[in-house]
N, C-alpha and C positions, 0 to 999 in steps of 0.2 A: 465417685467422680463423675460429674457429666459427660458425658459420650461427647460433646462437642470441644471439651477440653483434652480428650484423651489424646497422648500425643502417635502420632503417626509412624510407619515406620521410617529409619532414619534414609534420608535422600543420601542421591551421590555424594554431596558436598560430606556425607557423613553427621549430618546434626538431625536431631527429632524437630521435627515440623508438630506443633499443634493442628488437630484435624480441625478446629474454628476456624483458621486463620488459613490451611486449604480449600475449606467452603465456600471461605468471605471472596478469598481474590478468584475461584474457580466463577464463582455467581458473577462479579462484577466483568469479569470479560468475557461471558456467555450473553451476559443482558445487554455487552456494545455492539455498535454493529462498526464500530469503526478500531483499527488497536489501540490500547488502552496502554499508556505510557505508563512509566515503573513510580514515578513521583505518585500519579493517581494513587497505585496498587500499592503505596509505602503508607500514603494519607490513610489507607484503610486500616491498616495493620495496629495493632501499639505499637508503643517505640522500641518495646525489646524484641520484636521478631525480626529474625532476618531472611528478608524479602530474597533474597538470593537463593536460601534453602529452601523455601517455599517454593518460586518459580522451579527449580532442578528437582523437586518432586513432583510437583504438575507434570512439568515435560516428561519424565520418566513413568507415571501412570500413565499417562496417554499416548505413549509412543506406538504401543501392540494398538489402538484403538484404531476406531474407524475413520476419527479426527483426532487431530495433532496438534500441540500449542507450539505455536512459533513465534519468532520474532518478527516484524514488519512493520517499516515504515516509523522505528523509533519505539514502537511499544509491543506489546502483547496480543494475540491472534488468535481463534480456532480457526484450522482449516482441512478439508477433506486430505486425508492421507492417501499420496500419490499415486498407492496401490490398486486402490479403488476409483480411481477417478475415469477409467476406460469403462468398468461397468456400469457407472451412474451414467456415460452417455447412452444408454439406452433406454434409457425412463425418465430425462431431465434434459430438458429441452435446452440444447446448447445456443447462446445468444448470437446475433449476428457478429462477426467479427469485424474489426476497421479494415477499411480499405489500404490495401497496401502505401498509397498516397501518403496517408495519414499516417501510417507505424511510421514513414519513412522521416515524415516531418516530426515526429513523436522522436525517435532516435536523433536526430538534429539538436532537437530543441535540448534533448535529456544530455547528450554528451558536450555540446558549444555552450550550454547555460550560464550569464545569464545572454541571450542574442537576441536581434532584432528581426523584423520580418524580412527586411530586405539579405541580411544577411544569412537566413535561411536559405533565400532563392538563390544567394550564392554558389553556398554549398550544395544543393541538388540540383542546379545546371537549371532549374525549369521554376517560371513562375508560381507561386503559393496561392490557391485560390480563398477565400474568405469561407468559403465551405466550409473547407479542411480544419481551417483554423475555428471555426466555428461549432467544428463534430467534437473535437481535441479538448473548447472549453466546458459544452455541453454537458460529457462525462468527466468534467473532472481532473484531468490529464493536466493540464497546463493553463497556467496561470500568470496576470500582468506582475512584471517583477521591479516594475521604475521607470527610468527614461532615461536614455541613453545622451551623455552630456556632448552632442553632436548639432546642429545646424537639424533645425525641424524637431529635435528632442523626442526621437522613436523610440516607440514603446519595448521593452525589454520582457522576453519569455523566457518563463522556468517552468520544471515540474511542479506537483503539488504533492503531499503528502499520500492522495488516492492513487496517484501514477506508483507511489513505492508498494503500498499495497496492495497494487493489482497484480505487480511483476514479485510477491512475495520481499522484499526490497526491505532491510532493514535501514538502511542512508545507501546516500549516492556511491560511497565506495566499492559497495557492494553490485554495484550492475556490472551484466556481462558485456561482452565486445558486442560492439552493434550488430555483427552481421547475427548473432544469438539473440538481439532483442528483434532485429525485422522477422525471426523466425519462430517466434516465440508464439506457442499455441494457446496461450491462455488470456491474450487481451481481446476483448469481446465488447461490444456494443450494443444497447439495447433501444432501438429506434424511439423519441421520445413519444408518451401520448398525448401531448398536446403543445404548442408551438412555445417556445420559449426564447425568452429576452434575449435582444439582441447582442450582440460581444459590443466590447467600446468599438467604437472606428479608429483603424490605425491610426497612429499620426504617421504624417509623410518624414521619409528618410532620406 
């Protein structure tokens, strides 16, 4: 028998996982850089493997490692296992982080979604500067979601997919209370190298 057909030992679920079909989905979310939804990591499989015993043996090989396959943002993830993540700040240059402004409008936008700008400034007592909202599209974080069926028809903000898997986030049910997302040490920034497109211009609200 092929070594790549041998079957694996049996996962939690209790079923033998073929070691091909460990390989194939292990390669395919190593080579994303983004997580890799379960429909992708099913398309890969034949149809008689089940992608469930697959994944619960992934996670269980790499749970002792040094990376850890998680769930995020809807799909599948490698990411540094939490244990080790004090030591790599000593050899790996930690990015600047968002200005507290910004998490603040970030937590806004994350738990009111879908809102408008003006409606942001509501809720934080203090005007929104174009900056802010300009650092937030930059990286990713938050994105135009429609237009609000109001007099001036303003522009409507939600998360994006990278906001879940910055904050580890599998959906939005899963976020913590905001005062846990303003304090949250791992969203980070990394100053752009070169000037980039400008955000739409609000519409007036």
């Amino acid at each position: 028998m092929d070594q790549t057909d041998a079957q694996a030992p049996e996962s939690v679920t209790g079923v033998p996982v073929p070691e091909s079909a460990l390989r194939l989905v292990e390669a395919a979310i190593f080579a994303s850089a983004q997580p890799v939804s379960a429909r992708v990591l099913a398309n890969l499989l034949p149809d008689d493997a089940d992608l469930a015993a697959v994944m619960a043996a992934l996670v269980e090989a790499y749970a002792p490692r040094g990376i850890n396959l998680v769930q995020a943002a809807g799909g599948w993830q490698f990411r540094t296992a939490p244990d080790v993540v004090p030591a790599l700040r000593k050899v790996v240059e930690v990015p600047r982080r968002l200005p507290r402004v910004a998490m603040e409008t970030l937590a806004i936008i994350a738990y009111h979604q879908p809102v408008t700008r003006t409606e942001i400034e509501e809720i934080r007592g203090a005007a929104l500067s174009q900056n802010t909202l300009d650092l937030l599209l930059e990286n990713g974080l938050v994105t135009p979601k429609g237009h609000k069926e109001t007099p001036g028809r303003p522009t409507l903000w939600g998360t994006t997919p990278a906001f879940l898997a910055q904050f580890g986030l599998n959906d939005l049910r899963d976020m913590p209370k905001r005062e846990e997302l303003l304090l949250d040490p791992t969203v980070s920034v990394t100053p752009p190298e070169a000037p980039q497109a400008q955000a739409p211009a609000e519409d007036a609200s």
